[in-house]
N, C-alpha and C positions, 0 to 999 in steps of 0.2 A: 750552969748547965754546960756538958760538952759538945762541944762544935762536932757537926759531920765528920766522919773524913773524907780527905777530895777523894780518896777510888771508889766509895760506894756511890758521891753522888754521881762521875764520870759515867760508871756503871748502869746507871738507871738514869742517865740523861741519855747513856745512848741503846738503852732499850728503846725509850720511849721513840726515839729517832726513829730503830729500825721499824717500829709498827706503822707511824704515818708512813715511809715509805712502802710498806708490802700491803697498807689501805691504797696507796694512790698508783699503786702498779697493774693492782687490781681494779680501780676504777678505766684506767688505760684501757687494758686489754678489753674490759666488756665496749665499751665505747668503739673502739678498732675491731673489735667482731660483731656486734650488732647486736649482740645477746642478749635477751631482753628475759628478766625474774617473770615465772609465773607469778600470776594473780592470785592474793589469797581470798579463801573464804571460797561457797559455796559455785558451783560453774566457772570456775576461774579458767577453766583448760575448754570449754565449748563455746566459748564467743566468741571465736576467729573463727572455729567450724561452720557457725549460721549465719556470719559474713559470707564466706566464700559458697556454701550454697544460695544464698540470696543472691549473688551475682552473678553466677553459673547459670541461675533461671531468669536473669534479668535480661541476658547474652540470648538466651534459646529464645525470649520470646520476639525480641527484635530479631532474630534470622527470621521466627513464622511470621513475620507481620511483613516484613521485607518482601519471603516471596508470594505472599498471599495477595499485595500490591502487585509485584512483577503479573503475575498470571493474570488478574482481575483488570490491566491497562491490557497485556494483549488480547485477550478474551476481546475486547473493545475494539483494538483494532482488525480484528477477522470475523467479528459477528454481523450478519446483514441488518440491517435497519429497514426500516418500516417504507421510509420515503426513497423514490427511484432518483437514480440509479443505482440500487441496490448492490453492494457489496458482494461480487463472486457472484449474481446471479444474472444483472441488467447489461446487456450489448448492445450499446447505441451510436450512431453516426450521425456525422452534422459535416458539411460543407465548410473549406475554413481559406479565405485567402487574404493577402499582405497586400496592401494596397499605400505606393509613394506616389501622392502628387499627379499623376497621371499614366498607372501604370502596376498591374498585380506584379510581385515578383514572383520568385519558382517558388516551388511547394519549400518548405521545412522538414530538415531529416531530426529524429531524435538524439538528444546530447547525454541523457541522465537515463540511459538504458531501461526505460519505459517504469520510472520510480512508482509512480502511482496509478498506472495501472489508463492513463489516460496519453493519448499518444498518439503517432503518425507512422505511415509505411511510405513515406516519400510522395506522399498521392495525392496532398492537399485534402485528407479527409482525415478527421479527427474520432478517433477509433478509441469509448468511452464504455472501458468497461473496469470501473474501480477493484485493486488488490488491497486497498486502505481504505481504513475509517476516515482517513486524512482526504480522502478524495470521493467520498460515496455521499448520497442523498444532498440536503441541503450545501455541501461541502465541495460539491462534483461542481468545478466554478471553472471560467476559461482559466484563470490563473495558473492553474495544474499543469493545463494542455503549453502555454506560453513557459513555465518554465521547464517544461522535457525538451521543448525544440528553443530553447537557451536565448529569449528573447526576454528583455527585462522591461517592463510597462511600468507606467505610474499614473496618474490621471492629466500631465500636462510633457508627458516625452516617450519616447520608446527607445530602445537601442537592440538592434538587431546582432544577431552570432557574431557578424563579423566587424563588429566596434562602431559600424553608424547609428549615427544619433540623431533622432528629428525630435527636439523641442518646439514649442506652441509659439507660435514666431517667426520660426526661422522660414525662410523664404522655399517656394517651392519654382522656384525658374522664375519667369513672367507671370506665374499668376496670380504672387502674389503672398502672403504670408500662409504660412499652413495649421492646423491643428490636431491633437490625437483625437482620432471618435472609434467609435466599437457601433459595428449593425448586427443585428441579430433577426432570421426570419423564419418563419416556418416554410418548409419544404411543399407544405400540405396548400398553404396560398401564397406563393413564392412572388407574387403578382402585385402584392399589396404592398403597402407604406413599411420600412423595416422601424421595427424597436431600435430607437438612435440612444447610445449608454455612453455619456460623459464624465460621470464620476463614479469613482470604487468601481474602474474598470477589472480590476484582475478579481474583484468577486462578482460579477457576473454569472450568474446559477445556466448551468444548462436544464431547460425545463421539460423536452424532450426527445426523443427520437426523432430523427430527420430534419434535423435545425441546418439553417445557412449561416456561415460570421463572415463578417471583414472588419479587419482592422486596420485601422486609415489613419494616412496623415495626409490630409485634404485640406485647403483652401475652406475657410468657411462660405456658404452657401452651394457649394457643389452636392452632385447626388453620390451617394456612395454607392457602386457598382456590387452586384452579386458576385459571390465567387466560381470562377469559372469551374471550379468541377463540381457546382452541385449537382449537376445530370450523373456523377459517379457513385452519388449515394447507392442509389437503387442498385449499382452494377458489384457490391461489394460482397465479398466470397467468403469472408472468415465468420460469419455468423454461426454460431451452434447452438441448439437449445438448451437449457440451463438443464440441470440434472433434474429438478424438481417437477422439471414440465413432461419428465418422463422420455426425454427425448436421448438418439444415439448421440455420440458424438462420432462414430463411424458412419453415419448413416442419418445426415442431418436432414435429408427430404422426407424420412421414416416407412420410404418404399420397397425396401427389401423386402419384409415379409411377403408384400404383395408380390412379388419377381416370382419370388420362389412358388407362393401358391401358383400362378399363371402355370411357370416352366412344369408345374407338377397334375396341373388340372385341377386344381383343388386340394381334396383331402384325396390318401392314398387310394380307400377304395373305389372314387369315382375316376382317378385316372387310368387304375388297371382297366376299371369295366369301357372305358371311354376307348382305351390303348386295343383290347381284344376288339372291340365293337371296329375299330378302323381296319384290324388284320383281316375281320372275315368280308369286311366291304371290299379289301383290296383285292381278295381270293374272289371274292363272287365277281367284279369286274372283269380280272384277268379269264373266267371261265367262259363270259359272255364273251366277251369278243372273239375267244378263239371258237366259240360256237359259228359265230358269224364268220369268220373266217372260213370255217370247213363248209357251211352252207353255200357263202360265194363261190367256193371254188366248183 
């Protein structure tokens, strides 16, 4: 049998060559562009279409749920509640002073630009009328008030605005060791034994209108002193009636109307007749007298 000859097999060893190369140049390039073969057989070109809308609506519905959350927490915090001091409607005052050892300090000015709605006008009176769910009803607690005027409490120390600190211990002069206490009284029998509050003082509820506090770092068995402006409750001028009560807030004693009827006699037509009825009495007077007049003379 005749042997090949060497150019045809050269020939056809280097075809064969060039095809794995121009297979594996072509594997290259798909790989370095990403290209990816459709899918054969039936739907091969629409399952990446109902991926990307399945995810498109998975996207929408986490945003409606996101702000459907958003709205339903603030909703929460601006709705009134049931129990006082009701949210945006309840305005109450309570008596508040700082008592070291032997001695109220000055009133407390606000530090946290009246955050929740519970707060002070320099006056030592604590001026409770919640703008938060965070401070209304069951939630309306002295803690709120303590940290607008930047005092930090805990149930065995206090530290005041300006960095002192009386822990349960520490000494108050000669008399002795001191401790934190909270008194609470009603206005209404100011007279009587105070609510003495030793622990989970910063939840402390205010319970209602015209309450007295002091918060003390006293010696134990001392009496803790009323706060000296609770005679100012009574004398406080920012009250307005809630909108619901039908009341102005121009016109918080609700006596205009009546001014105005007075100034007018009533209704229109009883002042005209009221107004004639005085002209012809002052004509009939001025005629008598000068009757008398001419008869005197």
């Amino acid at each position: 049998m005749a042997r090949p000859d060497k150019n045809e097999q050269t020939t056809s060893s280097d075809a064969a060559s060039r095809s794995k190369k121009s297979r594996a140049a072509r594997d290259a390039m798909a790989k370095g562009t990403g290209s990816v073969r459709p899918t054969a057989g039936k739907g091969g070109g629409s399952g990446g279409q109902s991926r990307d809308v399945g995810f498109s609506a998975a996207v929408a519905a986490i945003v409606v749920l996101g702000i459907g959350a958003v709205l339903f927490a603030r909703s929460q915090l601006t709705a009134p509640g049931s129990t006082a001091p009701r949210l945006g409607v309840d305005h109450w005052h309570s008596a508040f002073g700082l008592y070291v050892c032997d001695s109220f300090l000055p009133p407390l000015s606000d530090t946290q630009g009246d955050a929740r709605g519970i707060h002070s006008h320099d006056d030592g009176i604590m001026h409770i009328h919640p703008s938060s769910s965070l401070a209304a009803g069951e939630e309306a607690q002295i803690g709120d008030f303590l940290f607008e005027v930047g005092v930090d409490l805990t149930d065995d120390s206090m530290t005041l605005p300006n960095g002192d600190t009386f822990t349960n211990g520490d000494e108050c002069g000669d008399q002795g060791p001191g401790e934190v206490k909270l008194a609470r009284w009603s206005i209404e029998d100011i007279d009587a034994e105070p609510e003495l509050i030793t622990s989970d003082l910063n939840d402390a509820r205010y319970l209602t209108d015209r309450e007295a506090w002091t918060l003390a770092f006293i010696p134990d068995g001392e009496d803790i002193p009323i706060p000296p402006t609770v005679d100012g409750v009574d004398q406080v001028t920012d009250v307005v009636p809630a909108p619901h009560d039908g009341g102005d807030p121009d016109d918080p004693d609700g006596d205009s109307t009546d001014e105005n009827q007075d100034d007018s006699g009533g209704d229109g037509t009883e002042g005209d007749e009221n107004g004639g009825d005085e002209e012809v009495d002052e004509s009939d007077g001025s005629d008598e007298s000068d009757s008398t007049e001419d008869s005197g003379g």
